[in-house]
C-alpha positions as a Markdown table, in Angstrom:
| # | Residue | x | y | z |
|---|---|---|---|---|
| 1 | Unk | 83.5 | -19.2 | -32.8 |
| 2 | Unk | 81.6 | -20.4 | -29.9 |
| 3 | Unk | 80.1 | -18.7 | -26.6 |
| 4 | Unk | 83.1 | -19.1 | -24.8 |
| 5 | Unk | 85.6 | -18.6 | -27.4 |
| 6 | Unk | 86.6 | -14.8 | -28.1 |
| 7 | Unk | 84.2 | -12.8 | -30.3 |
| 8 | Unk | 85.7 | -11.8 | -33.9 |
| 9 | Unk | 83.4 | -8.5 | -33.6 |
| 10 | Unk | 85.1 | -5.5 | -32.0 |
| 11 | Unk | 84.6 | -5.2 | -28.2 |
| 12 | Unk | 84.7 | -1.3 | -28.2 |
| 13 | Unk | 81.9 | -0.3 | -31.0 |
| 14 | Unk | 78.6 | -1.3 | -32.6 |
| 15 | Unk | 79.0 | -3.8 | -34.8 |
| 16 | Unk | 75.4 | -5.3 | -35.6 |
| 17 | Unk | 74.6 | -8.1 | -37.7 |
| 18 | Unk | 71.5 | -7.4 | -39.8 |
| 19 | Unk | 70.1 | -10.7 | -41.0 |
| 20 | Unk | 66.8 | -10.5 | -43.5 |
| 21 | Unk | 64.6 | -13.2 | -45.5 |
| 22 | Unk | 61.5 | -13.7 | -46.1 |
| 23 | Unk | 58.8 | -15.9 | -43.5 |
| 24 | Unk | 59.6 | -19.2 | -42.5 |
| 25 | Unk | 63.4 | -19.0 | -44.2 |
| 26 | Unk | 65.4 | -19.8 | -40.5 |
| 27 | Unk | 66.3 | -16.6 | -40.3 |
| 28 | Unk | 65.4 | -16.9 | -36.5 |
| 29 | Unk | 66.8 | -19.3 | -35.7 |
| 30 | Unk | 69.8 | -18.9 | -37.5 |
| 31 | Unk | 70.0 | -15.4 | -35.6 |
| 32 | Unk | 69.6 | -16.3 | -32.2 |
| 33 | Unk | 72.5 | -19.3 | -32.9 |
| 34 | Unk | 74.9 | -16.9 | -33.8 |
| 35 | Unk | 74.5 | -14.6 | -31.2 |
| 36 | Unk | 74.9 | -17.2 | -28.7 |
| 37 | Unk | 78.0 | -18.2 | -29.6 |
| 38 | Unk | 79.0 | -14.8 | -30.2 |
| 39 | Unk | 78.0 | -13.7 | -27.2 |
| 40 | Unk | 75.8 | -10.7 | -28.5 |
| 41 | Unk | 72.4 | -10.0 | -27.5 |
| 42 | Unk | 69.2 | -10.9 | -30.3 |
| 43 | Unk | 66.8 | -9.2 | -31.5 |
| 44 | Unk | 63.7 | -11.0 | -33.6 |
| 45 | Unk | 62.5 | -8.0 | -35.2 |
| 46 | Unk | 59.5 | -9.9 | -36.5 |
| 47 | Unk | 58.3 | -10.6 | -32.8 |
| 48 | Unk | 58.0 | -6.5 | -32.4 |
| 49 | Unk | 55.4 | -6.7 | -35.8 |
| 50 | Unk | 53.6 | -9.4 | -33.9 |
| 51 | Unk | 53.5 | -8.1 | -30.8 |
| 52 | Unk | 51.8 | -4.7 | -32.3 |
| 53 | Unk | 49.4 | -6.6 | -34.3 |
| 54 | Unk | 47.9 | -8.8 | -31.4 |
| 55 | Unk | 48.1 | -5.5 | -29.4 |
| 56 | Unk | 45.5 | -3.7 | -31.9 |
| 57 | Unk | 42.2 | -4.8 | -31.2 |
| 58 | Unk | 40.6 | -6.3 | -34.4 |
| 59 | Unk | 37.7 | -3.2 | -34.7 |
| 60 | Unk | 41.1 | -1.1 | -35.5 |
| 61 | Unk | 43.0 | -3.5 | -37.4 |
| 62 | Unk | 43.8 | -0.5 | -39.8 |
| 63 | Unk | 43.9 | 2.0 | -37.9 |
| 64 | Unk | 48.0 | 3.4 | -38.3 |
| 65 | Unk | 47.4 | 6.0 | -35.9 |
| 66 | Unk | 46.6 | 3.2 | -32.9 |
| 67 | Unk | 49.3 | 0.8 | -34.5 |
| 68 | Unk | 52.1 | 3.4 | -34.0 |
| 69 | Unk | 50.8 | 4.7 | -30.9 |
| 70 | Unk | 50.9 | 0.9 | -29.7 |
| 71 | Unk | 54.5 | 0.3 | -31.2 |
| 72 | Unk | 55.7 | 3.6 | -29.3 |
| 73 | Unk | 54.7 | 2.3 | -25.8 |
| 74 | Unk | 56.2 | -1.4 | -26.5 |
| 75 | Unk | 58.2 | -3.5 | -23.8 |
| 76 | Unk | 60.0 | -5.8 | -25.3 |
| 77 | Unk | 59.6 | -7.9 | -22.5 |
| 78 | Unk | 56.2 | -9.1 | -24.4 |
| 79 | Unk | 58.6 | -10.7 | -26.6 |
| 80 | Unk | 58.6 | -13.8 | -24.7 |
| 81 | Unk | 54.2 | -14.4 | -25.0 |
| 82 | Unk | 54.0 | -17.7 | -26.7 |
| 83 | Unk | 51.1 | -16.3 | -28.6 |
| 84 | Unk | 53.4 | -14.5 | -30.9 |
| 85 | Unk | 54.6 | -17.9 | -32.4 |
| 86 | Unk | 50.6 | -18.5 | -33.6 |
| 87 | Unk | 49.6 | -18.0 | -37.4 |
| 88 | Unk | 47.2 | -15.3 | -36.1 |
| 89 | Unk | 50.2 | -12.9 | -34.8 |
| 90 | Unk | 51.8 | -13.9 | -38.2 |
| 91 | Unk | 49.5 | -12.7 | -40.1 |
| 92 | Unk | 48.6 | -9.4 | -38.1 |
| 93 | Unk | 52.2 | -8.3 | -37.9 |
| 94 | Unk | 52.0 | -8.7 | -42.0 |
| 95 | Unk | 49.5 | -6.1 | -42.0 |
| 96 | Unk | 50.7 | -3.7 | -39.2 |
| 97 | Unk | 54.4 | -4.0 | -40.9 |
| 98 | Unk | 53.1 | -2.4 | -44.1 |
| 99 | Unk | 52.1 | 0.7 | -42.1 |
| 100 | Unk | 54.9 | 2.9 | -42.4 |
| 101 | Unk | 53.7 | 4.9 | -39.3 |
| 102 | Unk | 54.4 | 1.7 | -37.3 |
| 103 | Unk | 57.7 | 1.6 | -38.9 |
| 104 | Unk | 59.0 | 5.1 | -38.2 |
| 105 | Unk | 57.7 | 4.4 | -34.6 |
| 106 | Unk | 60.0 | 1.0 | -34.1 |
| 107 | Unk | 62.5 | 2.0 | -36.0 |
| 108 | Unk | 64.4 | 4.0 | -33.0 |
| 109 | Unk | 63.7 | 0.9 | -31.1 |
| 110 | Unk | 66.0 | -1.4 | -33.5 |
| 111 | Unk | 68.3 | 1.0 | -33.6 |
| 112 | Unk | 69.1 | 1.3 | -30.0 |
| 113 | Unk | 69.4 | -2.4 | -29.8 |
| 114 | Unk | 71.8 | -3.0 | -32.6 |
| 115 | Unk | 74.1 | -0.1 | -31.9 |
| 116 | Unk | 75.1 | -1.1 | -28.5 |
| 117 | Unk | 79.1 | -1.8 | -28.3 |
| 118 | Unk | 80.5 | -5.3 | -28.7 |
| 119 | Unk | 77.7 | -6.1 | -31.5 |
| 120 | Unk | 74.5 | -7.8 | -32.1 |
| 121 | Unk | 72.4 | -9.8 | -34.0 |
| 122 | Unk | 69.1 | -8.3 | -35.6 |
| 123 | Unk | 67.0 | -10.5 | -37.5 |
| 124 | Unk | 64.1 | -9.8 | -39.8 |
| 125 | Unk | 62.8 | -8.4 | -43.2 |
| 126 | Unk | 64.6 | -5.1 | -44.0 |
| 127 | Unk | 66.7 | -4.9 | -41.1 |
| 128 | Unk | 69.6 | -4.7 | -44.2 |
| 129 | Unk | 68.0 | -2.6 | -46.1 |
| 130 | Unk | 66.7 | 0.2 | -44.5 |
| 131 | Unk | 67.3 | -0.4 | -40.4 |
| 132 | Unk | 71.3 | -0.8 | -40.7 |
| 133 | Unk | 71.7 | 0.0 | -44.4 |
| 134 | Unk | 75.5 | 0.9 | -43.5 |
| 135 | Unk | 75.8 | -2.3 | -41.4 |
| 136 | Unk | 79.0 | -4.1 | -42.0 |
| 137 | Unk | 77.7 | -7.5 | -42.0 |
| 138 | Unk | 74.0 | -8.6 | -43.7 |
| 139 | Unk | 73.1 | -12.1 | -44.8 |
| 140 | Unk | 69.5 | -12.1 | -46.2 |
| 141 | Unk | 68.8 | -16.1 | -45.8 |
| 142 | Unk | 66.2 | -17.9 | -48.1 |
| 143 | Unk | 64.5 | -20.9 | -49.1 |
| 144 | Unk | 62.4 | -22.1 | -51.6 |
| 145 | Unk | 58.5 | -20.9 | -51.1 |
| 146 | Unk | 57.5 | -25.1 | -51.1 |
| 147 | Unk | 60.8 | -26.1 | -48.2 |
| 148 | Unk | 59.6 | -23.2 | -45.9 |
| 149 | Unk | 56.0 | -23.7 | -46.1 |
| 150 | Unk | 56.5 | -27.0 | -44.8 |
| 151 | Unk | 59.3 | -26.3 | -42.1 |
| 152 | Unk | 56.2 | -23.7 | -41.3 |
| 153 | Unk | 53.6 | -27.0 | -41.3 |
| 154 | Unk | 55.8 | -29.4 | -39.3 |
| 155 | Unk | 56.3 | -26.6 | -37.3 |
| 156 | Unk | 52.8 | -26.0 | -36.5 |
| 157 | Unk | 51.9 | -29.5 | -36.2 |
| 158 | Unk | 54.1 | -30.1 | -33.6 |
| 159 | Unk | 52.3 | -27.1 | -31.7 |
| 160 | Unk | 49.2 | -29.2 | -32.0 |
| 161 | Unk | 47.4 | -27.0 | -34.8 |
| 162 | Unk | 45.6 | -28.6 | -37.4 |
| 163 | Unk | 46.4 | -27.1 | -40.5 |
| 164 | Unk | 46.6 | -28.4 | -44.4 |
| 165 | Unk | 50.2 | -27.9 | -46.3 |
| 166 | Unk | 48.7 | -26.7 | -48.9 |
| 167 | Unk | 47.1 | -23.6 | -46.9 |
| 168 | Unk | 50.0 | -22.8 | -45.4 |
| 169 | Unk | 52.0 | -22.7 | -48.4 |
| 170 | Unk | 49.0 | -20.2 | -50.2 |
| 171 | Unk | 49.1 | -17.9 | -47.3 |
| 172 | Unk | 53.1 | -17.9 | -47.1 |
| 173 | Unk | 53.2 | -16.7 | -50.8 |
| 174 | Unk | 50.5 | -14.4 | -49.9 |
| 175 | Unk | 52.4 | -12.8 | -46.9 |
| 176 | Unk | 55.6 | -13.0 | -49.7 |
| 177 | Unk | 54.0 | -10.5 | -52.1 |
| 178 | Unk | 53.0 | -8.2 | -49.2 |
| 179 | Unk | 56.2 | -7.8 | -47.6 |
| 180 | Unk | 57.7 | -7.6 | -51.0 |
| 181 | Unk | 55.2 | -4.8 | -52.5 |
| 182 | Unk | 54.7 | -2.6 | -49.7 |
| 183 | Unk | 55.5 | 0.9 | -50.3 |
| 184 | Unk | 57.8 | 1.6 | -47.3 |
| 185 | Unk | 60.4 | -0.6 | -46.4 |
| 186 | Unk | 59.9 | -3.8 | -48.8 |
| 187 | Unk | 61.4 | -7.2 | -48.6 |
| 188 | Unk | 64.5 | -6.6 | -50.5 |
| 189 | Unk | 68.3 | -8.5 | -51.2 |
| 190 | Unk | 70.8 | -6.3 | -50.0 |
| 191 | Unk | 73.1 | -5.8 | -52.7 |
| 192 | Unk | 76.2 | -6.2 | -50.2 |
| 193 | Unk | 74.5 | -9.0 | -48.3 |
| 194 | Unk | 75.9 | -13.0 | -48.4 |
| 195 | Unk | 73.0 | -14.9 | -50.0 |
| 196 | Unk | 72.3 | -17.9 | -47.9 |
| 197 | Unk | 69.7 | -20.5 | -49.4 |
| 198 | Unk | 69.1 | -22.9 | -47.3 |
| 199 | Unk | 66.6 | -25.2 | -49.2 |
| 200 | Unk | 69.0 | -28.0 | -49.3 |
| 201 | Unk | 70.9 | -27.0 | -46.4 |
| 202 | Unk | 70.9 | -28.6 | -42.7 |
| 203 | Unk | 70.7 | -26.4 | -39.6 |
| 204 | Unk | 74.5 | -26.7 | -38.5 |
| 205 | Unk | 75.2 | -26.3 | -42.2 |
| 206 | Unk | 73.7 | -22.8 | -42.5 |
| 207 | Unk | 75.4 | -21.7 | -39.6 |
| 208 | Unk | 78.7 | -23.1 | -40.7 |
| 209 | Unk | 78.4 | -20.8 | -44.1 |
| 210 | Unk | 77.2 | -17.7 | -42.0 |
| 211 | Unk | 79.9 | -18.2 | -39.4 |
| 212 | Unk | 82.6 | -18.5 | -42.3 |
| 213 | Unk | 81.3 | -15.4 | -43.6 |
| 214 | Unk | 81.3 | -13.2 | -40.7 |
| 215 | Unk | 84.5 | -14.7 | -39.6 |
| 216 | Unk | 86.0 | -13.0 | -43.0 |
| 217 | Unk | 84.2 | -9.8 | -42.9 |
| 218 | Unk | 85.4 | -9.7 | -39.3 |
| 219 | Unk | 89.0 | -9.6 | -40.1 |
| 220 | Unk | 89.1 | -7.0 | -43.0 |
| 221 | Unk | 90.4 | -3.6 | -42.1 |
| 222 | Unk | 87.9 | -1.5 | -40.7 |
| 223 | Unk | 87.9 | 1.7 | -43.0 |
């Protein structure tokens, strides 16, 4: 399955891919992979949280009304500001993403983008759950709390921020037991999603399992 190989997904209706896990897990990266060499376009849901939380000046930092009024107007060419990479835009969109005003207002957003014929790929926390509940493919990809805080510390090392392991794996749980708890919308397993734990598992090897599995759900009969 590769960008110049035909697509398993049907050509002539939506078919998105909802992938969900928790920070730091690959999900990302694992989603923007597959959609190249599906062909599909991506969507890093998360990026949307981020870009609303850097959007919302800090004197309003809980102000829903703002927040959703912000996430209305959003052009997702803002996706591409390098800022939204930063531990600061992570930890805003945490906040803004338990606003279920801010929710409802990107929701329709999410929607559009994964229900374009031919398919796509939609990554992020409850994309399974609650964005494409009915979607016919979901993976929710994990990792242990200790191998994703530090992918998250080599990761911001080599961005050239000082930072101790030990702070980022305190505020990872932190941002953990937020997405988990919130009252709309919380970080959940799908019931019919493919687990994917990737603790112990190389890049090429994650996408090997998630290919294989999409591959098969591909060529069941559509009901």
């Amino acid at each position: 399955m590769t960008a110049s190989g035909p697509s398993p997904l049907p050509p002539e209706r939506p078919c998105p891919i909802a992938i969900d896990g928790p920070v730091s897990s690959g999900k990302s990266s694992l989603g923007a992979r597959l959609a190249g060499d599906l062909g599909v376009p991506f969507l890093d849901t998360g990026l949307l949280y981020r870009a609303v939380g850097l959007a919302l000046p800090p004197a309003a930092a809980d102000d829903p009304g703002l927040a959703a009024d912000l996430a209305r107007a959003l052009d997702l060419a803002v996706l591409d500001d390098p800022r939204l990479g930063g531990e600061e835009a992570g930890e805003r969109a945490s906040k803004v993403a338990a606003m279920p005003a801010v929710r409802a207002a990107l929701l329709d957003l999410q929607r559009a983008f994964g229900a374009r014929p031919g398919g796509a790929v939609l990554a992020g926390r409850d994309i399974g759950s609650a964005v494409f509940p009915d979607a016919p493919i979901k993976l929710f990809v994990t990792a242990s709390a200790e191998v994703r805080a530090r992918r998250r510390f080599e990761q911001l090392r080599e961005q050239g921020v000082e930072v101790i392991e030990a702070d980022v794996l305190a505020e990872l749980r932190r941002r953990d037991e937020r997405d988990r708890t919130r009252a709309t919308a919380p970080l959940v397993v799908p019931t019919d999603a493919f687990l994917l734990d990737t603790s112990e598992l190389g890049f090429e090897d994650a996408v090997a399992a998630a290919r294989s599995f999409i591959e098969d759900i591909a060529a069941r009969p559509r009901r």
